[in-house]
Structure formats: structure tokens, C-alpha cells
Backbone as CSV, one residue per row, in Angstrom:
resi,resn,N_x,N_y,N_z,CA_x,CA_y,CA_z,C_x,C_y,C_z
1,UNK,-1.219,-9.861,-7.658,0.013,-9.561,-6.962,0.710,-8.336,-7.554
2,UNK,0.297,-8.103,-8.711,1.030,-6.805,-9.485,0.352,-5.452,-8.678
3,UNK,-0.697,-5.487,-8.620,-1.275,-4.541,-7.976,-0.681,-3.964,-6.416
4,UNK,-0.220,-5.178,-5.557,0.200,-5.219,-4.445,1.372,-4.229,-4.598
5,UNK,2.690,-5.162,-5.512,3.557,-4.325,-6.155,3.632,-3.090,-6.775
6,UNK,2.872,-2.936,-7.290,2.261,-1.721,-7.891,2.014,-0.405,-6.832
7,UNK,1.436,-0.623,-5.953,0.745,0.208,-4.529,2.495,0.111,-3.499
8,UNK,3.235,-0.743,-3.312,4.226,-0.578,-2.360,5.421,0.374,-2.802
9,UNK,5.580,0.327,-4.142,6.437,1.240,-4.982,5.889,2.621,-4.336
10,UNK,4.662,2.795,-5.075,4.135,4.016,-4.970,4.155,4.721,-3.814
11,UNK,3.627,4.076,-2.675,3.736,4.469,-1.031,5.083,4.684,-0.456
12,UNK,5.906,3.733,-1.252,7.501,4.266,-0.517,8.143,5.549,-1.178
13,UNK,7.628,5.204,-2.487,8.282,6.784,-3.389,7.648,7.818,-2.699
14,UNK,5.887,7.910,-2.471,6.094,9.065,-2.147,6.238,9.284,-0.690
15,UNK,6.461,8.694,0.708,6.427,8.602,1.678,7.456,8.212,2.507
16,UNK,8.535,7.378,1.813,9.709,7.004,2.106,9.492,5.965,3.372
17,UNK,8.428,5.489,3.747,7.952,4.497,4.698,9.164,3.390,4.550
18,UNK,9.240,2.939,5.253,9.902,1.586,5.353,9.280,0.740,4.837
19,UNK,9.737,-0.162,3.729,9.242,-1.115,2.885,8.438,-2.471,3.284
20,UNK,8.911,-2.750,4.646,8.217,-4.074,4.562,7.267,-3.394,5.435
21,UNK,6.985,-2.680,5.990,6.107,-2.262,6.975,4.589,-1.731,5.865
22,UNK,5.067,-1.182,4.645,4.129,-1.164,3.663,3.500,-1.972,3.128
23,UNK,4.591,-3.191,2.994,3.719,-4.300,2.069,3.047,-5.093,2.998
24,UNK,3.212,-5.144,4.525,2.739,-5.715,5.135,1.166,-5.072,4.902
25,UNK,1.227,-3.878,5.354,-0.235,-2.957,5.646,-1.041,-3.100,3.942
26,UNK,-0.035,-3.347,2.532,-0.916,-3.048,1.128,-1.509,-4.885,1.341
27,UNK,-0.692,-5.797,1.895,-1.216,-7.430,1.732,-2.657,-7.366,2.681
28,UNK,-2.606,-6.877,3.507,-3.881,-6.974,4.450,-5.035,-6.290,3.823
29,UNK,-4.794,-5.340,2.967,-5.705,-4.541,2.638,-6.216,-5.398,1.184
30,UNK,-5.102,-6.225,0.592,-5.259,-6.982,-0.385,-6.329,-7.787,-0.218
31,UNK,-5.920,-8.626,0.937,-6.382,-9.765,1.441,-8.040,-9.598,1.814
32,UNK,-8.566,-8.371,2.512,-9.707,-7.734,2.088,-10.138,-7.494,1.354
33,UNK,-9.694,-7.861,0.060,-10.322,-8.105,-1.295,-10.417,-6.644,-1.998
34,UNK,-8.963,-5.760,-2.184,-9.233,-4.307,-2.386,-8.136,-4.686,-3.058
35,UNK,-8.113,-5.051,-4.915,-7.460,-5.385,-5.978,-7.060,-4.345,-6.917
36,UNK,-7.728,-2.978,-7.228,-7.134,-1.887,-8.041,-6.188,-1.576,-7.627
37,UNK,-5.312,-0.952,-7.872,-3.594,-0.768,-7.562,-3.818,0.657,-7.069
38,UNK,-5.098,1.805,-7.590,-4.879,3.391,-7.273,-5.911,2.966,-6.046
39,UNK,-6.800,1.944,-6.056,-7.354,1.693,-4.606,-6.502,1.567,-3.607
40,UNK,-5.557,0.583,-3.723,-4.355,0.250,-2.681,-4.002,0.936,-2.334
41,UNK,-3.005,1.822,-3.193,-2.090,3.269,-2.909,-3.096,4.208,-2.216
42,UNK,-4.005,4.574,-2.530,-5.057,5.263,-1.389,-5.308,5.018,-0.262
43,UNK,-5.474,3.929,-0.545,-6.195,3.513,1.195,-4.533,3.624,2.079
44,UNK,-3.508,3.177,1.357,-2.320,2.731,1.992,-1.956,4.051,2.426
45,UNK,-1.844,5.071,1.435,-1.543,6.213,2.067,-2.357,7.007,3.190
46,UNK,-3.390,6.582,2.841,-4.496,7.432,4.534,-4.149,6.524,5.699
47,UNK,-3.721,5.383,5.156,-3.029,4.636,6.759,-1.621,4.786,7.341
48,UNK,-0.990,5.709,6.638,0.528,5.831,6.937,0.463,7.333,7.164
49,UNK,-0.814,8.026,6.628,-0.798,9.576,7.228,-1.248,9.424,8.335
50,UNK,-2.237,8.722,8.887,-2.972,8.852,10.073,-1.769,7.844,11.298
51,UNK,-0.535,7.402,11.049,0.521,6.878,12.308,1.541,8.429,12.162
């Protein structure tokens, strides 16, 4: 769960996304079994560049 936390910080600092709309998109990606925290923040950010 730190990791989750870890990745939603990061995506809002640098993106200013709306928060729950992040943790929604970092839990799903969690939940797919993608646990490194610089994995999260990656993937999270190519999904908030590409809307």
C-alpha cells in the first residue's frame, strides 16, 4: 500500500491531476500486480498523458 501512496503523491505533484481520479487509476494498476512504486508512477503517468 506504500507503494500505491508513494506513486499518487508523485503523479499529483507532477501533474496536478485530481487526486482520487489517480489513486483510482495507481489501485487498478496495483491490483494487476504492478508493486514497485517508480513502476506505478510510470505507468500512471503514460495514462494521464495519453487523456
Amino acid at each position: 500500500m506504500e507503494a500505491q501512496k508513494t506513486a499518487v503523491d508523485a503523479i499529483v505533484a507532477l501533474t496536478g491531476c485530481d487526486r482520487t481520479a489517480v489513486t483510482e487509476s495507481i489501485r487498478r494498476f496495483y491490483l494487476a500486480g504492478v508493486k514497485d512504486p517508480k513502476r506505478l508512477t510510470f505507468k500512471g503517468l503514460q495514462a494521464f498523458a495519453r487523456n
